[in-house]
SEBA-941001 format. One record per atom (N, C-alpha, C): residue number from 0; residue in one letter; atom name; x, y, z. Coordinates in steps of 0.02 Angstrom, whole numbers, plus 50000, padded with zeros to 5 digits. Atoms other than C-alpha are relative to their C-alpha. Layout:
{NUM, 'a', 'CA', {X, Y, Z}},
...
END
This chain:
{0, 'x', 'N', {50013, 50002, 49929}},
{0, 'x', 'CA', {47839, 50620, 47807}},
{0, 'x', 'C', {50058, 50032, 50036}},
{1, 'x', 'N', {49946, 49966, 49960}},
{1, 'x', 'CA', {47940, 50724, 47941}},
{1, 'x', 'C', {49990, 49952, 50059}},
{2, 'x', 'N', {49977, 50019, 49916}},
{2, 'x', 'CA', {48011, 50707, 48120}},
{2, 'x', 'C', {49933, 49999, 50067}},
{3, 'x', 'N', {50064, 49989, 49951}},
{3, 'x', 'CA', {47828, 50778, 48181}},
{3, 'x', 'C', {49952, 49945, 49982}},
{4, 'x', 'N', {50051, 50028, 50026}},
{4, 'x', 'CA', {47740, 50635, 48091}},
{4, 'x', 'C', {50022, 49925, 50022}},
{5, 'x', 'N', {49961, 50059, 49976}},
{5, 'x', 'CA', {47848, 50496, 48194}},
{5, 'x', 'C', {49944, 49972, 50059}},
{6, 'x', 'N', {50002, 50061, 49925}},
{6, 'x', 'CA', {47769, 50378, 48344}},
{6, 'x', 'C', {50025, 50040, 50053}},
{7, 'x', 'N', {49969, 49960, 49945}},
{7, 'x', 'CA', {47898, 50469, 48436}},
{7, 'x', 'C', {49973, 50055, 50010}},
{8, 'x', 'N', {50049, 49924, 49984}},
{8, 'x', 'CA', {47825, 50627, 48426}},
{8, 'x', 'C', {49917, 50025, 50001}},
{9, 'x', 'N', {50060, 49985, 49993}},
{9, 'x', 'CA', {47653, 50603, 48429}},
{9, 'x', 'C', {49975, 49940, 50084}},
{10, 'x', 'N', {50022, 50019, 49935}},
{10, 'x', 'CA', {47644, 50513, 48588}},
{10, 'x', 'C', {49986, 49902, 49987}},
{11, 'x', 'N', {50013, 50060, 49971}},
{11, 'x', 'CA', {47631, 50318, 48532}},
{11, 'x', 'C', {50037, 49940, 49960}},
{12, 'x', 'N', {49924, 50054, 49964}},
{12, 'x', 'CA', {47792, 50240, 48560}},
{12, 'x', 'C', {50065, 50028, 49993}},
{13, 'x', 'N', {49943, 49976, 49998}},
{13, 'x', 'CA', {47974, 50265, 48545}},
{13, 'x', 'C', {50051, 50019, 49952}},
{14, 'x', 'N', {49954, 49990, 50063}},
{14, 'x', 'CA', {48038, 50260, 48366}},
{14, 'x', 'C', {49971, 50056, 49940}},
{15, 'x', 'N', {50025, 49954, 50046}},
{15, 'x', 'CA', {48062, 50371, 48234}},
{15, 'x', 'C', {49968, 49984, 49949}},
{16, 'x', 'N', {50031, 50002, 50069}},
{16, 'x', 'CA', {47936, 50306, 48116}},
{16, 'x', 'C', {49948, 50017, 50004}},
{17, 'x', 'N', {50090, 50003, 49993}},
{17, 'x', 'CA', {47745, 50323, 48057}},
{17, 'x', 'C', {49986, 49992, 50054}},
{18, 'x', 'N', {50067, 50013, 49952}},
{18, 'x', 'CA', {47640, 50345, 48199}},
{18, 'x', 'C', {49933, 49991, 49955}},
{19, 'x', 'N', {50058, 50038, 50027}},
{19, 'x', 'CA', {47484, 50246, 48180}},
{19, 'x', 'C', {49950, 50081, 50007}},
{20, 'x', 'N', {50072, 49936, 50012}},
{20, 'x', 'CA', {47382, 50408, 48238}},
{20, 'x', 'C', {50013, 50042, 49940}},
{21, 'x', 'N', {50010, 49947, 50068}},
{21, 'x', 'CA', {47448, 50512, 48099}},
{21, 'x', 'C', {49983, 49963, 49954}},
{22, 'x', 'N', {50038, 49999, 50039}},
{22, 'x', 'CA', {47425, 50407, 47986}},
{22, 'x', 'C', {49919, 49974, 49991}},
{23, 'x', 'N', {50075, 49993, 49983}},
{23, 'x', 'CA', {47246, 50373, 48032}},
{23, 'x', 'C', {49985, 50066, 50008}},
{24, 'x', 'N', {50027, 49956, 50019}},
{24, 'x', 'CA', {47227, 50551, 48034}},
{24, 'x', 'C', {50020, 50023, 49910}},
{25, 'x', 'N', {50001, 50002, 50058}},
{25, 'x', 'CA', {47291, 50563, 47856}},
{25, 'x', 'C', {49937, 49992, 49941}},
{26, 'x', 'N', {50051, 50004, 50056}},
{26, 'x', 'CA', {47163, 50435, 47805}},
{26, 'x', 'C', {49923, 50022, 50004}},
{27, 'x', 'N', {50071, 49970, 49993}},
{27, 'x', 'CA', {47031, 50539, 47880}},
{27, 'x', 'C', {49977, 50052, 49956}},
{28, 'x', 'N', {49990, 49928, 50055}},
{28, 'x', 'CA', {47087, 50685, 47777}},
{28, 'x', 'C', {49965, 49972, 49944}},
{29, 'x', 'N', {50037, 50021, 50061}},
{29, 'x', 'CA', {47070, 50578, 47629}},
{29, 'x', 'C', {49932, 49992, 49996}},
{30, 'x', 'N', {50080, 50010, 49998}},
{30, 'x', 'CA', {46899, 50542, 47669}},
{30, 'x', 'C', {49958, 50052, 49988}},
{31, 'x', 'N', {50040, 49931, 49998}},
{31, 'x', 'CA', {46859, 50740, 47700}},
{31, 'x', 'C', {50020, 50011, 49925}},
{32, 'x', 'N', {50000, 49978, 50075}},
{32, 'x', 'CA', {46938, 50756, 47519}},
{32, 'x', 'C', {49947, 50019, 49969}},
{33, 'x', 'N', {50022, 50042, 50046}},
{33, 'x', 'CA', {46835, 50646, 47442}},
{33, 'x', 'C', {49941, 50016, 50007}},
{34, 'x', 'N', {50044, 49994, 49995}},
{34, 'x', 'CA', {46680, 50681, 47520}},
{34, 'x', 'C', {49969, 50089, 50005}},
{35, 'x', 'N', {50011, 49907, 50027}},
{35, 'x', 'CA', {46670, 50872, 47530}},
{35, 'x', 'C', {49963, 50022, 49944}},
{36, 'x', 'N', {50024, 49967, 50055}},
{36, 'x', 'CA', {46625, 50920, 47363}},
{36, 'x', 'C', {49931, 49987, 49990}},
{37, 'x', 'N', {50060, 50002, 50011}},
{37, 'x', 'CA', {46468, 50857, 47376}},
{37, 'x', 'C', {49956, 49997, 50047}},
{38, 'x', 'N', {50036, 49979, 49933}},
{38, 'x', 'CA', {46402, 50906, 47531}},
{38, 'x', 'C', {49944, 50051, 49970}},
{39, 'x', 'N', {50057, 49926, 49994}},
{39, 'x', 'CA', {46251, 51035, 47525}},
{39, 'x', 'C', {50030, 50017, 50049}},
{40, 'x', 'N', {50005, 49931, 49977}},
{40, 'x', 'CA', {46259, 51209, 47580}},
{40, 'x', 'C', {50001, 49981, 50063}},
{41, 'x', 'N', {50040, 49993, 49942}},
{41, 'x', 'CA', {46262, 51210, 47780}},
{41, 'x', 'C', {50008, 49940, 50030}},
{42, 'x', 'N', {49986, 50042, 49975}},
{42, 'x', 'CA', {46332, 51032, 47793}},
{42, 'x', 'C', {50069, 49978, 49995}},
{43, 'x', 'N', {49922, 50021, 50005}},
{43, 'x', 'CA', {46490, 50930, 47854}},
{43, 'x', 'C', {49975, 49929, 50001}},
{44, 'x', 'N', {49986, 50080, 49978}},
{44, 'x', 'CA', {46542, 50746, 47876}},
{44, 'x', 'C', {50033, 49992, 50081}},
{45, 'x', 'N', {49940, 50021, 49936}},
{45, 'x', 'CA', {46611, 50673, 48045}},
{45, 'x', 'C', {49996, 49925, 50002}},
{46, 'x', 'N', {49980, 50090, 49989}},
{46, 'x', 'CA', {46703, 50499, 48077}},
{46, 'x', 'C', {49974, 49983, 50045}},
{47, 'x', 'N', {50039, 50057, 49975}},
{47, 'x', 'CA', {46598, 50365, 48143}},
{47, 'x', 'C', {50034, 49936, 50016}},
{48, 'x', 'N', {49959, 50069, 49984}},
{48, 'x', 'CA', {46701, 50225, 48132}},
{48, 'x', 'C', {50079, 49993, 49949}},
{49, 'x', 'N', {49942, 50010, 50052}},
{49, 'x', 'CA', {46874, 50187, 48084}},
{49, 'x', 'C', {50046, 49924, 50004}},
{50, 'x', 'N', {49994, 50073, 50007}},
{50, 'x', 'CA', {46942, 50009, 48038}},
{50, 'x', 'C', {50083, 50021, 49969}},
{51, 'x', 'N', {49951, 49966, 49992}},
{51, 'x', 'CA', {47148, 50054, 48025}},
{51, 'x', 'C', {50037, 49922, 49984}},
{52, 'x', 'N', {49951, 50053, 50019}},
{52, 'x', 'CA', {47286, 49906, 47973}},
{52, 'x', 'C', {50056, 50041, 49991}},
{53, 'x', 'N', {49940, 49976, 50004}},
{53, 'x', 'CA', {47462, 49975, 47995}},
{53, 'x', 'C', {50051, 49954, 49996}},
{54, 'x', 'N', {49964, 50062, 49988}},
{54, 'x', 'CA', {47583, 49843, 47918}},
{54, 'x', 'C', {50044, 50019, 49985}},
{55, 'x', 'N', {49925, 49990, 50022}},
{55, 'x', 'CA', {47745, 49936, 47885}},
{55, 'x', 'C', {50009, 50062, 50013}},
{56, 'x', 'N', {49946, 49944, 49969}},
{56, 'x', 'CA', {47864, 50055, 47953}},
{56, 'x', 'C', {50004, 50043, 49908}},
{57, 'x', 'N', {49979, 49958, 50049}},
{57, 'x', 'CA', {47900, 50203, 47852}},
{57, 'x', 'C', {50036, 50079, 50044}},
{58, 'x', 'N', {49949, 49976, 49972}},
{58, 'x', 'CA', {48044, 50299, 47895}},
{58, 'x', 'C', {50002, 50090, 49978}},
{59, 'x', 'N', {49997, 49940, 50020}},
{59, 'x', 'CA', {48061, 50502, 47899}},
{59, 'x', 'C', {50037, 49993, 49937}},
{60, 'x', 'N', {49977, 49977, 50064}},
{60, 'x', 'CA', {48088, 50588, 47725}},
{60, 'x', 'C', {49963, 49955, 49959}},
{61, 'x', 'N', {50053, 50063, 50052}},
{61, 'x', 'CA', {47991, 50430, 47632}},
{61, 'x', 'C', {49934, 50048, 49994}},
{62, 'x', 'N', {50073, 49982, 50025}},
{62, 'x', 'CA', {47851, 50494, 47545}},
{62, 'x', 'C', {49962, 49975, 50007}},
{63, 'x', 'N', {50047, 50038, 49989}},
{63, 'x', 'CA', {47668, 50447, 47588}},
{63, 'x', 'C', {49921, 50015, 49964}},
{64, 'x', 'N', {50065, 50013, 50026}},
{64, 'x', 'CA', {47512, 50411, 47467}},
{64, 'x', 'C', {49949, 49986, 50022}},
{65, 'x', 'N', {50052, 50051, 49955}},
{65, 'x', 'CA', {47365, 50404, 47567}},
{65, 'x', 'C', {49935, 50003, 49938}},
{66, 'x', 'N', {50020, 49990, 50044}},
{66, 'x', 'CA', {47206, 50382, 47442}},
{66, 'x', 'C', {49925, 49967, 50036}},
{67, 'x', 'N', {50069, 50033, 50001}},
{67, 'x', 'CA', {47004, 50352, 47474}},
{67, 'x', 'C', {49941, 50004, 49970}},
{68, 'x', 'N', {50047, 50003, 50033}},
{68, 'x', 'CA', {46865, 50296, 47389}},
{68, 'x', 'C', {49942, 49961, 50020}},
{69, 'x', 'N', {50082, 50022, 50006}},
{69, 'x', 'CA', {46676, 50277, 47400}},
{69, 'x', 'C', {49995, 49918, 50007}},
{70, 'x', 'N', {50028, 50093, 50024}},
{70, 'x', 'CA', {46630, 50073, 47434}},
{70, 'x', 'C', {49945, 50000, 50035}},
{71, 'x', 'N', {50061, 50002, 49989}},
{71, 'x', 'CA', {46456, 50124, 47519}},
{71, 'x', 'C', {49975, 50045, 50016}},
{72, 'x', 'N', {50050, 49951, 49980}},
{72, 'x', 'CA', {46327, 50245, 47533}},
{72, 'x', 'C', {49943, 50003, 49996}},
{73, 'x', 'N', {50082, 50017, 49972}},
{73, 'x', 'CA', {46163, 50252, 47605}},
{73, 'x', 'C', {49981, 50064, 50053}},
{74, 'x', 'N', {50027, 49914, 49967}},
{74, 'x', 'CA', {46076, 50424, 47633}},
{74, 'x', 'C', {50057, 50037, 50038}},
{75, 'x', 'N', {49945, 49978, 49979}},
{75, 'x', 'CA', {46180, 50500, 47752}},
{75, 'x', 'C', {50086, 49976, 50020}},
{76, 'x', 'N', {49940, 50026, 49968}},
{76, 'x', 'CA', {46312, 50362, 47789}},
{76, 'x', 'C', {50050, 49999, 49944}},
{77, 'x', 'N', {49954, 50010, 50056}},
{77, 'x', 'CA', {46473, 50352, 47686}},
{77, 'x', 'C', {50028, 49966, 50016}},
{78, 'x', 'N', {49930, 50061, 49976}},
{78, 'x', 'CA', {46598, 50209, 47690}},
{78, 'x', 'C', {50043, 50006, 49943}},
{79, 'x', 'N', {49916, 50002, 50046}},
{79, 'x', 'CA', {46774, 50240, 47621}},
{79, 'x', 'C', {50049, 49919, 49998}},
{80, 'x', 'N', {49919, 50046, 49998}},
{80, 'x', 'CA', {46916, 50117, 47582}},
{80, 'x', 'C', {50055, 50049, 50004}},
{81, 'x', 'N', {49937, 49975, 50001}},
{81, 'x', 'CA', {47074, 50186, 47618}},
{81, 'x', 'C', {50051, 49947, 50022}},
{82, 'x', 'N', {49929, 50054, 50028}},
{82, 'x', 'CA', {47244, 50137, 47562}},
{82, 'x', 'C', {50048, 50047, 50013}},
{83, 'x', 'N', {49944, 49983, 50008}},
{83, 'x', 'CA', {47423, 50184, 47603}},
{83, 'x', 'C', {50045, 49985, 49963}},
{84, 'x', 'N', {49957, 50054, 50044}},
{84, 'x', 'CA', {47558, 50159, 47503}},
{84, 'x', 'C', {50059, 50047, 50005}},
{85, 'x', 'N', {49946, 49963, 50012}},
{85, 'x', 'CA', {47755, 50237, 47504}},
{85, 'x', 'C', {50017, 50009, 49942}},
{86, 'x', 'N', {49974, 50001, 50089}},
{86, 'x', 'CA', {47830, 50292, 47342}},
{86, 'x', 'C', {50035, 49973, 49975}},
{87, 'x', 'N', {49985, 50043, 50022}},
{87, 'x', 'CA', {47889, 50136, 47291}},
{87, 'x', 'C', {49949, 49948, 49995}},
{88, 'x', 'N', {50053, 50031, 50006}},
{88, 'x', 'CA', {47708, 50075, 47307}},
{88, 'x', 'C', {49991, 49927, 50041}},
{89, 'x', 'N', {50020, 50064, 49945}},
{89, 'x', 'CA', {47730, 49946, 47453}},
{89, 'x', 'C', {49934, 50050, 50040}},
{90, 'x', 'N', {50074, 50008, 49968}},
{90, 'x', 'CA', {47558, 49959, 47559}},
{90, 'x', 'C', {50057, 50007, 50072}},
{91, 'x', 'N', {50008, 50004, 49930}},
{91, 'x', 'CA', {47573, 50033, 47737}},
{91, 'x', 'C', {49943, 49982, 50015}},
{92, 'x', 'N', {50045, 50002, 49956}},
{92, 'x', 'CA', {47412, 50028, 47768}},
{92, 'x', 'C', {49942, 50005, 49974}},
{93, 'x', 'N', {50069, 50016, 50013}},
{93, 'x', 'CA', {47223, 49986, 47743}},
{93, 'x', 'C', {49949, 50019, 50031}},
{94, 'x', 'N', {50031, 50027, 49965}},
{94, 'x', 'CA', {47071, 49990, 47811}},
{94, 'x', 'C', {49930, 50046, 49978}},
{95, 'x', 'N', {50086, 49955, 50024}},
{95, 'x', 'CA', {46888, 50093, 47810}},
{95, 'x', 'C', {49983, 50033, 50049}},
{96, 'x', 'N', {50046, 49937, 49966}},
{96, 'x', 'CA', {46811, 50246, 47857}},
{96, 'x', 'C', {49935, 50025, 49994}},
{97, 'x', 'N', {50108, 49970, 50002}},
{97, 'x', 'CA', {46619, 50293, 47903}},
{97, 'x', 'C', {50005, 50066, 50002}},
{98, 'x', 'N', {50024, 49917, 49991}},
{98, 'x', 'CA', {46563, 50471, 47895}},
{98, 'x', 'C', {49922, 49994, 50013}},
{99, 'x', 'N', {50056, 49998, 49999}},
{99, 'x', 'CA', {46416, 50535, 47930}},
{99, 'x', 'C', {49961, 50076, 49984}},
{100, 'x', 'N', {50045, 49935, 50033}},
{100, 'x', 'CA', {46327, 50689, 47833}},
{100, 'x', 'C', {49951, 50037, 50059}},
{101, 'x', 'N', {50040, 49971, 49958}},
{101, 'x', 'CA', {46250, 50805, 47970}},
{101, 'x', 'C', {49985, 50071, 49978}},
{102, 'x', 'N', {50003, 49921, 50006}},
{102, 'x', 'CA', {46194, 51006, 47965}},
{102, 'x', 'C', {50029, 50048, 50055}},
{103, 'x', 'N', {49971, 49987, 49947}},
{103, 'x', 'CA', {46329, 51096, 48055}},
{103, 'x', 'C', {49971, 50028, 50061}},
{104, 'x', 'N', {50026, 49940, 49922}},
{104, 'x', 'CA', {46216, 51208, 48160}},
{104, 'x', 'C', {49960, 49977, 50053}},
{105, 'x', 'N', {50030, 50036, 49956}},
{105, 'x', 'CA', {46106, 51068, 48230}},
{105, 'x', 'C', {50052, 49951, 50049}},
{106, 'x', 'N', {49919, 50014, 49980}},
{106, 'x', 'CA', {46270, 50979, 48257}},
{106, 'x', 'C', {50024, 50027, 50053}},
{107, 'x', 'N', {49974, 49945, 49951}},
{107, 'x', 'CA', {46329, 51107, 48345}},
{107, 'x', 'C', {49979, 50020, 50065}},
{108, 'x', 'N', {50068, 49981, 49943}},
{108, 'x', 'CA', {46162, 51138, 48452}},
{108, 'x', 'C', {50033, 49968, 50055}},
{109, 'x', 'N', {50007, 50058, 49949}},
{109, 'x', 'CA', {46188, 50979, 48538}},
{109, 'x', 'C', {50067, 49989, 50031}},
{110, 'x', 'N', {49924, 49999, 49980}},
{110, 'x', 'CA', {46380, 50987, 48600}},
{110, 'x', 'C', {49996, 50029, 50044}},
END
């Protein structure tokens, strides 16, 4: 993690550690990982819901494991677990991510 991936610099609060939005965008990434490869032709995912637990500071230069996996799916909906963890394997952070399987161009229509 860098200086751009701080609280301070992303707008929410004053110290130099983890900001909660990055890493909630992290575990969104993980989600697009995970779920990507098996998209059909002509489709994406987008977040629906996100359920986020941030219980520990993690200080620039600390390395960060973010990791998610599959715990429900039902036609188009996906539900992730995601897990943080530093590289000493304490747990920043928990929680679950929805997606939702759409066809970008109808998607798109309606915006």
């Amino acid at each position: 993690m860098t200086s751009a991936d701080t609280a301070e610099a992303v707008g929410s609060g004053s110290l130099p550690v983890l900001g909660t939005p990055r890493l909630l965008a992290w575990c969104e990434a993980a989600t697009c990982a995970a779920i990507d490869p098996t998209l059909p032709e002509g489709a994406t995912s987008v977040g629906t819901r996100i359920e986020l637990e941030h219980v520990a500071a993690s200080a620039v230069g600390q390395e960060v494991e973010v990791t998610a996996s599959a715990s429900y799916v039902d036609g188009r909906l996906h539900r992730f677990t995601v897990g943080a963890r530093n590289v000493g394997g304490k747990v920043i952070g928990t929680g679950e991510v929805t997606r939702v399987v759409v066809d970008v161009e109808r998607f798109m229509s309606r915006v």
